[in-house]
C-alpha positions as CSV (number, residue, x, y, z in Angstrom):
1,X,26.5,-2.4,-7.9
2,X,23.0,-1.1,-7.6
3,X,21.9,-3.7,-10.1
4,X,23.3,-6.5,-7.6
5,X,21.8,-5.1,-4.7
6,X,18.3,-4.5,-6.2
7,X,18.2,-7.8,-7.2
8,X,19.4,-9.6,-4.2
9,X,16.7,-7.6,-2.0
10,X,14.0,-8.6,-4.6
11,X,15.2,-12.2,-4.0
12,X,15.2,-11.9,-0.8
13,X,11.6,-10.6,-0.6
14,X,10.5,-13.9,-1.5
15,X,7.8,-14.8,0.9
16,X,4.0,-16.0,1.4
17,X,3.3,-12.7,-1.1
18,X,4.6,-14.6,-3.8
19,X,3.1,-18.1,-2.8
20,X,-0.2,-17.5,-4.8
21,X,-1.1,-16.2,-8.2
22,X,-3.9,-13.6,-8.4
23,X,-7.2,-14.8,-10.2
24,X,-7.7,-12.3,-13.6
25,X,-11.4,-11.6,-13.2
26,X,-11.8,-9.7,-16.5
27,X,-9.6,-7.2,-18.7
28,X,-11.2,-4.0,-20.6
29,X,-8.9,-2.2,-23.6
30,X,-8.7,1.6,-22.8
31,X,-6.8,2.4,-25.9
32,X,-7.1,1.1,-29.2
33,X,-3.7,0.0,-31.1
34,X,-3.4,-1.3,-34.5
35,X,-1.6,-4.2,-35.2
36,X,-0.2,-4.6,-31.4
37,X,-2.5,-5.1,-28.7
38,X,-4.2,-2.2,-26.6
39,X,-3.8,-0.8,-23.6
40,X,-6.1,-2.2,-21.1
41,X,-7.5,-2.3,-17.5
42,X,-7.4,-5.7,-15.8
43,X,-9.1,-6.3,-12.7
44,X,-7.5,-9.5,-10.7
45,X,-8.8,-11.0,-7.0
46,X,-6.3,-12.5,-4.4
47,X,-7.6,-14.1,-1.0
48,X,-5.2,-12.9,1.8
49,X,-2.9,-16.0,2.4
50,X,-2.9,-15.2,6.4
51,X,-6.3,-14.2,7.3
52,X,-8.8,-16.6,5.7
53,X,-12.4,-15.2,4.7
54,X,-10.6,-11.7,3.3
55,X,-10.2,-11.2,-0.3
56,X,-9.1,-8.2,-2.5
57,X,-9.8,-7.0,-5.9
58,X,-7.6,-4.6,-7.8
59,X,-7.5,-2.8,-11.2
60,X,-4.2,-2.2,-13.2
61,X,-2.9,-0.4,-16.2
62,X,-1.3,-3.0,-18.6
63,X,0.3,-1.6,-21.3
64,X,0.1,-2.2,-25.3
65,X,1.8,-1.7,-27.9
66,X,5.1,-3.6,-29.0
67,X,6.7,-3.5,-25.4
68,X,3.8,-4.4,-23.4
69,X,2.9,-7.1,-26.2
70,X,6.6,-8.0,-24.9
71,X,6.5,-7.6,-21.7
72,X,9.2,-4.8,-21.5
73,X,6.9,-2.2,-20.9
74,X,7.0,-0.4,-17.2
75,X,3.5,-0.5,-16.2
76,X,2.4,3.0,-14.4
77,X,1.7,3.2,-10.7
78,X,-2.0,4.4,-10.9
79,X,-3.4,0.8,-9.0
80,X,-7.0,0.7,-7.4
81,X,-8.0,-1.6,-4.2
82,X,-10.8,-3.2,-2.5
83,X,-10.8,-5.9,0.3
84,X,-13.9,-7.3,1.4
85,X,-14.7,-9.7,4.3
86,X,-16.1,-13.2,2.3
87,X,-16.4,-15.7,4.6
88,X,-15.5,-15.9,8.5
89,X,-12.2,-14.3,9.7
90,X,-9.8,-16.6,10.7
91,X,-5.9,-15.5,11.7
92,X,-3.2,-18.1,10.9
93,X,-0.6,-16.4,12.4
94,X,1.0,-13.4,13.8
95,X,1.3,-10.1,12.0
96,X,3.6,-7.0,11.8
97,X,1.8,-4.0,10.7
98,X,2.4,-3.4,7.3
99,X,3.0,-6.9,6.4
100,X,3.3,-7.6,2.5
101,X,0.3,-9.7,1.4
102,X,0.9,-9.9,-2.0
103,X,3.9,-8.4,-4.4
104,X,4.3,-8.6,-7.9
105,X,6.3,-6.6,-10.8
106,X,5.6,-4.1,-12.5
107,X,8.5,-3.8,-15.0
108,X,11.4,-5.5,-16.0
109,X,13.7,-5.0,-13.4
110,X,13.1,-2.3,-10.5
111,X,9.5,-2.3,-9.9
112,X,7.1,-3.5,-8.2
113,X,3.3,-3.0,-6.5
114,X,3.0,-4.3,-3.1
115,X,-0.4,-4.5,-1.2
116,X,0.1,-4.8,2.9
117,X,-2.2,-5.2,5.3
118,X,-2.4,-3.8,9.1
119,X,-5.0,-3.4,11.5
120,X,-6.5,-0.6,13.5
121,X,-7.1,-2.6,16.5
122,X,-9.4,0.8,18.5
123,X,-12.1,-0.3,15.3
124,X,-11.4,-4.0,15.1
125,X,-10.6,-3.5,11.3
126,X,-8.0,-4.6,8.9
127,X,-6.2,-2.0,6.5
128,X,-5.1,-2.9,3.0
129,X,-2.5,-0.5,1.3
130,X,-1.3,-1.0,-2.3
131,X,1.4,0.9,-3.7
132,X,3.9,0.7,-6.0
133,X,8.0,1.0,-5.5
134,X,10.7,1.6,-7.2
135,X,14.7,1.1,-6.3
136,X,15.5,5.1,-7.0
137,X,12.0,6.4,-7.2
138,X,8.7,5.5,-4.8
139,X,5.2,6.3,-6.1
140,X,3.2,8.5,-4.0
141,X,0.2,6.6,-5.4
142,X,-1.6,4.5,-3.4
143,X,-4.8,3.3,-2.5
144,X,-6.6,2.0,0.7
145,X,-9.4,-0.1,1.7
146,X,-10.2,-1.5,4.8
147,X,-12.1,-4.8,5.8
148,X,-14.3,-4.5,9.2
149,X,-14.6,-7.9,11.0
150,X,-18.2,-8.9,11.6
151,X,-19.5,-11.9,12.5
152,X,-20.2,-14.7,10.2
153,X,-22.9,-17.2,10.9
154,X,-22.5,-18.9,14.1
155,X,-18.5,-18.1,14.3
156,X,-17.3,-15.0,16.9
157,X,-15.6,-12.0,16.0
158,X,-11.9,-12.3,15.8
159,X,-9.9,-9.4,17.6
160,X,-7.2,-8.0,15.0
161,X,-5.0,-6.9,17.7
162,X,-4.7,-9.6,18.8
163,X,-3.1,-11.0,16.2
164,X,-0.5,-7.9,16.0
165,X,3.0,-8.5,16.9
């Protein structure tokens, strides 16, 4: 039953997060295996599909071996983040706090690493959070990075909050 309702909630998660694939900027092996391929770090970018002129970079384990080779393997939660402003901030539409911005799995079946975004509208500065999540156990690990809005050429500063539901 818990099977069922996992994977009806993954399905049902399908959103904007999902609309894009993340660009793989380079991978580096960490740990040598013979005959199967190594563990590696793999650094990816992904623009923010809702606020145009942000764009994040993260770094994650992928595992070797016969089951990562496979693609059975549950990657670990240790994930790294940083979002940078690259062009001028532009909002395309409303935003909850703690809006999924991108989501993608991390194993076979029950997990998954989820970066969100918010904004800390006293600073005028957007928040990215990455985590990962599981359907019985979460992952305390997590990383932050924040993007402050500055102008950009000739455009003018965007408010975040307004752009807050």
């Amino acid at each position: 039953m818990r099977a069922i309702l996992a994977a009806a909630l993954v399905l049902a998660g399908a959103s904007s997060a999902l609309a894009q694939s993340p660009d793989l900027i380079f991978r580096k092996s960490t740990v040598f295996r013979f005959l199967t391929p190594d563990d590696k770090l793999a650094t990816y970018a992904i623009d923010d599909p809702e606020i145009e002129g942000v764009a994040c970079h993260y770094t994650v384990p992928e595992k070797g071996g016969i089951s990562g080779g496979l693609g059975l393997a549950e990657e670990v939660s240790d994930i790294s983040l940083a979002c940078r402003q690259v062009g001028p901030i532009k909002f395309k539409s409303k935003m909850e706090q703690g809006d999924v911005m991108f989501r993608q799995s991390r194993s076979l079946l029950f997990k998954r690493m989820q970066i969100v975004r918010g904004c800390d509208a006293r600073r005028n500065v957007l928040v990215y959070l990455v985590y990962s999540d599981k359907l019985i156990d979460g992952s305390p690990k997590n990383s932050t990075s924040t993007v402050p809005i500055n102008p950009w050429g000739q455009s003018e500063v965007p408010r975040c909050a307004d752009w807050v539901k």
